[in-house]
C-alpha positions in Angstrom: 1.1 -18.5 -12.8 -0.7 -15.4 -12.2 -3.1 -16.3 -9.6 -2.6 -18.8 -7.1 -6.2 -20.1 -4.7 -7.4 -23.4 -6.7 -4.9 -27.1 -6.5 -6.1 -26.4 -11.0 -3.9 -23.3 -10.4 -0.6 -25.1 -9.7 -0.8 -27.3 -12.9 0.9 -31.0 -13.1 0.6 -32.1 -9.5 3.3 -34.5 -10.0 5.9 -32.6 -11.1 5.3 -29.9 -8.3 5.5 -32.5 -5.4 8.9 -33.4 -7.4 9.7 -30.0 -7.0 8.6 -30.2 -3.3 11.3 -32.7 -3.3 14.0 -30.8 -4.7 13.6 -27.7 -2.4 13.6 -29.5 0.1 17.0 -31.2 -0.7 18.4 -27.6 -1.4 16.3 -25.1 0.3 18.3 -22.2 -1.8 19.0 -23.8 -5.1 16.8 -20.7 -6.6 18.4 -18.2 -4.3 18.7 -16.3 -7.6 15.3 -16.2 -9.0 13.6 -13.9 -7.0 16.7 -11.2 -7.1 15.2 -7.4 -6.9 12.1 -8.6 -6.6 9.7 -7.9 -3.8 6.4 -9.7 -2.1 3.7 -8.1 0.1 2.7 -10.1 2.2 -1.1 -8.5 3.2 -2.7 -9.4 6.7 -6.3 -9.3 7.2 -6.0 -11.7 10.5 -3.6 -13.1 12.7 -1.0 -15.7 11.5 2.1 -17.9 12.5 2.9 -20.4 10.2 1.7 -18.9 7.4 3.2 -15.8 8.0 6.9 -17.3 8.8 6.7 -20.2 6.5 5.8 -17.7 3.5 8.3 -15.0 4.8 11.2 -17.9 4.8 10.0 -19.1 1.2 10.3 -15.5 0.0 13.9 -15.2 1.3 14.9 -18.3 -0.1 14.5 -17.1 -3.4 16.2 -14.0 -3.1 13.4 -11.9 -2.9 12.4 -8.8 -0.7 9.3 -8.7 1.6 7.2 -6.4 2.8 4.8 -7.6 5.4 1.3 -5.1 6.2 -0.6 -5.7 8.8 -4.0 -4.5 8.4 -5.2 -4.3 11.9 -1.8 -3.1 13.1 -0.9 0.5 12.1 -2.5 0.9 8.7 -5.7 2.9 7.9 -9.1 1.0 8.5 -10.2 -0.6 4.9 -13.5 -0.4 3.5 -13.9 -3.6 1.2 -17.6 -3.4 -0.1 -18.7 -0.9 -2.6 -21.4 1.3 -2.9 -21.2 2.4 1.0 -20.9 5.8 2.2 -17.8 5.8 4.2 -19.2 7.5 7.2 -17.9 5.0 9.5 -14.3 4.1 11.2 -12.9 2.9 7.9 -11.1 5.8 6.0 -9.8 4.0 2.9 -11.4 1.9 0.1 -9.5 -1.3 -0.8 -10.2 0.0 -4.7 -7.5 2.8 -4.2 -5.2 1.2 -1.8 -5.0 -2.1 -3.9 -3.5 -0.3 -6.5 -1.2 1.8 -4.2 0.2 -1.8 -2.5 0.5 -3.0 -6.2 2.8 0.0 -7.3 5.4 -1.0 -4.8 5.6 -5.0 -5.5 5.8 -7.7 -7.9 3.9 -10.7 -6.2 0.8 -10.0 -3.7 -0.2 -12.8 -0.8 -3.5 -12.1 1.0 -5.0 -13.9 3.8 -8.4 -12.8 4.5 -10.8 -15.0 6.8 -14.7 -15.5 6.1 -16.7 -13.4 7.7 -19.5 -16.0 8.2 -22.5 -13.8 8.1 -22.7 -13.3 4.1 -22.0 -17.1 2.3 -22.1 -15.4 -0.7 -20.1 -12.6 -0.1 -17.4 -15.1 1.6 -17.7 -17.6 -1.6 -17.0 -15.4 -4.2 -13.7 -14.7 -2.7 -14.8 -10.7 -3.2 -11.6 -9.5 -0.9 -8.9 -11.8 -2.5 -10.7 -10.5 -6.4 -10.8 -7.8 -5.8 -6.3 -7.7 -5.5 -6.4 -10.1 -8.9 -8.3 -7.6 -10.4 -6.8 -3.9 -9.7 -3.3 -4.7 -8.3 -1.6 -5.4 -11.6 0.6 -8.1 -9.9 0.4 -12.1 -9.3 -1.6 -12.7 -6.5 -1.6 -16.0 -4.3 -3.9 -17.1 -1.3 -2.6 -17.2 2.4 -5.6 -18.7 3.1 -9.2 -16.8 2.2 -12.6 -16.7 2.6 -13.3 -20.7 1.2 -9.5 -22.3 0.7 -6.2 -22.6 1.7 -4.2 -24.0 -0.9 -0.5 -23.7 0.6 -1.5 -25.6 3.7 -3.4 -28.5 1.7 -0.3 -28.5 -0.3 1.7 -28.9 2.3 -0.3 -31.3 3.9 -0.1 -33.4 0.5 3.7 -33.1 0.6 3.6 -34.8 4.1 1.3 -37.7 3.1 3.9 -38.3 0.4 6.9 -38.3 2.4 5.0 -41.0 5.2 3.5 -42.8 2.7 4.6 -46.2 2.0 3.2 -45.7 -1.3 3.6 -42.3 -3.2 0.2 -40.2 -3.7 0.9 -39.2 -7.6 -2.0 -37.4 -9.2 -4.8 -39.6 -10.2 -4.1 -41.2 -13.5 0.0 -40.5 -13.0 0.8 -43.7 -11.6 -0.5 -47.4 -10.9 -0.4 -49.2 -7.4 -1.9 -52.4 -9.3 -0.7 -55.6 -7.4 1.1 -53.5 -4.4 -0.3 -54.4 -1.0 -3.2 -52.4 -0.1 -3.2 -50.2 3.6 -5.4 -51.3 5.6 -8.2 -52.7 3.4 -8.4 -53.6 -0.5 -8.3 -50.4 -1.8 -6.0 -50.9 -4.4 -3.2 -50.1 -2.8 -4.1 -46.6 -1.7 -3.6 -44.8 1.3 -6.7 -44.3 3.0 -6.9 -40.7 4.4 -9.9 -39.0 6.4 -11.0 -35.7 7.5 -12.7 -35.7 10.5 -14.6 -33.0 12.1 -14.0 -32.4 15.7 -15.6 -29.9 18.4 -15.0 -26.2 18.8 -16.1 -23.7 21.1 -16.1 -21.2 18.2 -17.6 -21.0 14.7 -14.8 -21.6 12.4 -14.6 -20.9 8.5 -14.7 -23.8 6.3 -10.9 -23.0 4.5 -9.0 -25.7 5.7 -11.3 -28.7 5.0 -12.5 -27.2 1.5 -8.7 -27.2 0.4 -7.5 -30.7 2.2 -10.5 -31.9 0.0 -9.6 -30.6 -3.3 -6.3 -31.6 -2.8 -6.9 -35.3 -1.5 -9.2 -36.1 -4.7 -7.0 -34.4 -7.2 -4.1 -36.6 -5.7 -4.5 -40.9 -5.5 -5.7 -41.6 -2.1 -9.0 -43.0 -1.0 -10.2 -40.4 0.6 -13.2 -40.2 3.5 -14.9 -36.7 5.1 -16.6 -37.8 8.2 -18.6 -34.9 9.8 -22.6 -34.8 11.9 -25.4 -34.1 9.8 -25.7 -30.7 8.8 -22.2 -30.2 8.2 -21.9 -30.9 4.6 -18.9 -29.1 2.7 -19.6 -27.4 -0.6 -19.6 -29.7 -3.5 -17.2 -27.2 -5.6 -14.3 -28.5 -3.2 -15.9 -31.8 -2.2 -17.6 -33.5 -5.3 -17.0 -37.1 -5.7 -15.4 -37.5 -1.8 -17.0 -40.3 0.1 -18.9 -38.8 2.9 -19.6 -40.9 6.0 -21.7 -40.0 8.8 -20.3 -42.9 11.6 -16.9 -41.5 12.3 -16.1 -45.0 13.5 -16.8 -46.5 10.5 -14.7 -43.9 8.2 -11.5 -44.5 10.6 -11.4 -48.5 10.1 -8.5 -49.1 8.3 -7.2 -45.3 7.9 -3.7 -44.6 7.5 -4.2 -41.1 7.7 -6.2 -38.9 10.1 -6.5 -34.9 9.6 -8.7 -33.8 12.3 -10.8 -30.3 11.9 -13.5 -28.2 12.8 -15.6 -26.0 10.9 -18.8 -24.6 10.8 -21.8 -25.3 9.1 -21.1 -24.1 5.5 -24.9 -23.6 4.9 -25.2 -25.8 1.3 -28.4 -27.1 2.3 -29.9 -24.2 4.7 -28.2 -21.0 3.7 -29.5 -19.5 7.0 -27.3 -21.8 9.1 -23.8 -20.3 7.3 -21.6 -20.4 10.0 -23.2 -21.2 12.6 -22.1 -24.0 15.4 -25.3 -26.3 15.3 -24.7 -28.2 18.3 -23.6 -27.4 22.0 -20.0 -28.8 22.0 -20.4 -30.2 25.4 -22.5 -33.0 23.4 -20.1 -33.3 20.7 -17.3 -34.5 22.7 -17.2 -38.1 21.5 -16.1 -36.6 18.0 -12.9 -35.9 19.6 -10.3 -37.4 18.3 -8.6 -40.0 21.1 -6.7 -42.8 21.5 -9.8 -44.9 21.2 -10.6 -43.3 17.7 -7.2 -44.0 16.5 -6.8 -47.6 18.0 -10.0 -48.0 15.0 -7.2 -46.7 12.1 -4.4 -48.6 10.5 -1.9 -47.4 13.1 -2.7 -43.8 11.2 -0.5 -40.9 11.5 -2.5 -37.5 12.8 -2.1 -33.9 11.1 -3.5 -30.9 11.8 -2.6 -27.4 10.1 -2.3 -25.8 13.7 -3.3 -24.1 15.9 -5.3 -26.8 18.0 -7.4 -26.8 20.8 -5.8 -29.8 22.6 -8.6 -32.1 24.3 -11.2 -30.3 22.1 -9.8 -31.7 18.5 -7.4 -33.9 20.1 -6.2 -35.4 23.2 -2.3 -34.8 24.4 -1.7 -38.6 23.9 -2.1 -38.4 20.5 -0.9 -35.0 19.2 2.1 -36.0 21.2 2.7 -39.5 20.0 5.4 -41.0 17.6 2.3 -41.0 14.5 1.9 -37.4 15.3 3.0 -35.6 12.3 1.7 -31.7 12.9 4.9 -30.5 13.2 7.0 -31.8 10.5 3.4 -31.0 8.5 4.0 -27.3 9.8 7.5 -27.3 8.4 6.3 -28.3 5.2 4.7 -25.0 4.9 8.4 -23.5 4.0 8.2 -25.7 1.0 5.1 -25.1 -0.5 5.1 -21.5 -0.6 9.0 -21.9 -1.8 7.5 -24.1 -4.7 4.1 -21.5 -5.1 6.4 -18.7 -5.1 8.9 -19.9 -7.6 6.4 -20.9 -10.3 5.1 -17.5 -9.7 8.4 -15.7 -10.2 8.9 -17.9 -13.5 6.0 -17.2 -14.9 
């Protein structure tokens, strides 16, 4: 595996949540595999998880890390071409991606969306741009449009509180099991909600908990206002549903999330917020939205803006899973990282 953004990108989805399973059994099984090698890890915003998780993964195989901070101590990067570089920014990211590539053998970027250029921000030009002139394997830490370690993870958590498994579609058959919370065949039935913000937010997280939920065997439901309509590269074939009431009945899964508007249908309204969220406060997500679910269990990928996404009652209740969902981040970068290295 050379490049690592896409759920295509990871290949069998069964076998990898198997090796989910195995990792996490024996965290350093592979302690081996990554001996005298070293990651980068490259920064273009702020992390926690994603910077700990992937630094643990990374030392549970053996390897090295290096870990640059962008903003923190390195030169200003210019990242768009033909610009005379008269400005605060005193290095290209043509030269130094080849520079950060001579002194590693696997690259991790995380770089945000701007959300002023939606087609600058959907080409994934930063996170290319590395596949293209560092010479090394090169996996996302979440970018402009996905994040595919935290959807991963996500997916390993809906497995492991599942009381049916979530194989790939077409891997397995629920035919005559008892259905959750509806006749669905038998599948869980998981939703992403949208929820307020006071900021404009990029559209990573819900692009990549979409591709992942239809790739795997869940019934899956996006709930969102008007207007907020995710791309159809990450979201074709989801049921969308515009009464958020009506998309939690019966749910045995809630991931709640904001985003901004990812401009599909008005290009000029990329990333903006299109309401006040004063007046979007009944999208929160309370114990009167849950008490319409299947006794669901609530995720987040973190951090969250308690009584904005969420109330405390419910991020803090017993079907709360955000943190054992955060510790699951450990094991999909181990997993990401170790196909990588044996590739």
């Amino acid at each position: 595996m050379k490049s690592f953004l896409n759920v295509q990108d990871l290949g069998d989805l069964k076998q990898a949540l198997a090796e989910a399973q195995e990792i996490k059994a024996d965290r350093y099984k592979y302690d081996t595999l990554g001996k005298n090698k070293t990651l980068l890890m490259v920064f273009f915003n702020n992390s926690l998880r994603t910077r700990l998780s992937t630094q643990k993964a990374a030392m549970n195989l053996g390897m090295n890390v290096i870990v640059l901070d962008v903003n923190a101590g390195a030169w200003k990067l210019e990242t768009e071409r033909g610009v005379i570089m008269d400005g605060d920014k005193s290095e290209h990211l043509l030269e130094a991606i080849p520079v950060m590539g001579s002194y590693c053998d696997v690259i991790g970027i995380r770089s945000f969306a701007g959300l002023t250029d939606r087609d600058y921000d959907y080409a994934e030009t930063v996170y290319n741009q590395f596949v293209q002139y560092s010479g090394k394997p090169v996996f996302a830490m979440e970018t402009a449009t996905v994040h595919p370690l935290q959807a991963f993870a996500d997916l390993i958590t809906i497995e492991e509180n599942s009381p049916l498994p979530t194989s790939p579609k077409g891997e397995g058959t629920r035919l005559g099991t008892p259905s959750l919370g509806g006749d669905r065949g038998g599948l869980p039935k998981v939703v992403l909600t949208w929820a307020p913000h006071p900021k404009s937010l990029p559209q990573a997280v819900p692009n990549s908990f979409a591709q992942w939920m239809l790739a795997a065997d869940v019934d899956f439901v996006i709930t969102h206002p008007e207007g907020y309509e995710l791309d159809p590269r990450f979201v074709a074939g989801a049921h969308v549903e515009y009464d958020q009431r009506k998309a939690f009945e019966g749910a045995d899964f809630i991931y709640a999330k904001n985003w901004s508007c990812p401009g599909v249908t008005r290009p000029e309204d990329y990333g903006k917020i299109l309401h006040d969220y004063h007046q979007m406060m009944h999208w929160t997500v309370d114990a009167e939205h849950m008490s319409w679910t299947n006794n669901a269990k609530f995720m987040h990928c973190l951090p969250v803006r308690r009584g904005m996404i969420v109330t405390d009652d419910v991020i803090e209740a017993p079907t709360s899973l955000v943190i054992p969902e955060a510790a699951n981040r450990e094991i999909s970068a181990t997993v990401v990282l170790k196909r990588i290295l044996q590739g």
